[in-house]
C-alpha positions in Angstrom: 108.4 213.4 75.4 105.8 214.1 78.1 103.5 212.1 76.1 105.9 209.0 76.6 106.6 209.2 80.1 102.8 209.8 80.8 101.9 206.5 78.9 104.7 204.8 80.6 103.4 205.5 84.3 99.6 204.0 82.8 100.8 201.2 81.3 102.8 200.1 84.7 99.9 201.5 86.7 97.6 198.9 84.3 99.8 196.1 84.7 100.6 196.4 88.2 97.2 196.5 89.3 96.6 193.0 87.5 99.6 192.0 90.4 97.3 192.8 93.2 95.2 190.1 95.6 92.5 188.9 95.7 91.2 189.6 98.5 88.6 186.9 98.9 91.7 184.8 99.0 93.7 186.1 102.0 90.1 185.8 103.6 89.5 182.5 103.0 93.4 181.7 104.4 92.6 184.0 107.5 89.5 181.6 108.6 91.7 178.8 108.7 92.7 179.7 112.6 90.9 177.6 115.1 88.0 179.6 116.2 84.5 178.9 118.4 81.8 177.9 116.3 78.1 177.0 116.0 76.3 175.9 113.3 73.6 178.2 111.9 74.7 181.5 114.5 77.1 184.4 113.1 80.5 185.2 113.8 79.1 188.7 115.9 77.1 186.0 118.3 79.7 183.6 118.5 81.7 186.8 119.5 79.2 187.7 122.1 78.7 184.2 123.7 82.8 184.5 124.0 82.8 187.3 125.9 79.7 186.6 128.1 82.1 183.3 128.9 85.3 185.1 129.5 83.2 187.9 131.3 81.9 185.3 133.9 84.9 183.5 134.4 86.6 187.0 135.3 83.5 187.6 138.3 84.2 184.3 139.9 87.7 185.3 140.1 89.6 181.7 139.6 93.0 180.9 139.2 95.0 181.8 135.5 95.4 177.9 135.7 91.6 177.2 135.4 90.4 179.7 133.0 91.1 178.7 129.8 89.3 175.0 131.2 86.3 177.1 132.4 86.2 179.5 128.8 86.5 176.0 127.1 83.2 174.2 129.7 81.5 177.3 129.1 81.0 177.4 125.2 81.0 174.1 124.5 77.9 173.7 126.9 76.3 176.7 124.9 76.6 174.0 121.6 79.8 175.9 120.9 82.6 173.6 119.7 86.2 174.8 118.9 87.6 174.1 115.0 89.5 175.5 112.0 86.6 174.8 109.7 84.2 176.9 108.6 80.3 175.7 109.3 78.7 178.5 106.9 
């Protein structure tokens, strides 16, 4: 009896993990949100040259109204542009 119910729990351990995702999958559907990018730099500079931006912008202390035109001035005259696909 313990025999069976120990084989039962492995076989559904063995077929559920055939049920799990891949994860390079949900990855791949992640990256599909618009996002700053440059061709040739990594995601960490891209980070970095976002937050230099919005860190500026928050010094000269301008209106709500004029940041997200400012955040947008300031990347894209870094060679930044704004897009769902992926340059890698």
């Amino acid at each position: 009896m313990k025999f069976d119910v120990f084989s039962t729990i492995i076989f559904s351990m063995i077929i559920l993990s055939g049920c799990a995702s891949d994860p390079t999958t949900y990855q791949s559907v992640q990256q599909q949100e618009p996002t700053w990018q440059k061709s040739g730099v990594s995601q960490n500079d891209v980070n970095s040259a976002l937050q230099k931006c919005r860190y500026d912008i928050g010094m000269a202390n301008v209106s709500s109204e004029k940041e997200n035109t400012l955040l947008t001035a300031c990347l894209e005259s870094k060679g930044y542009r704004h897009t769902t696909n992926r340059l890698n």
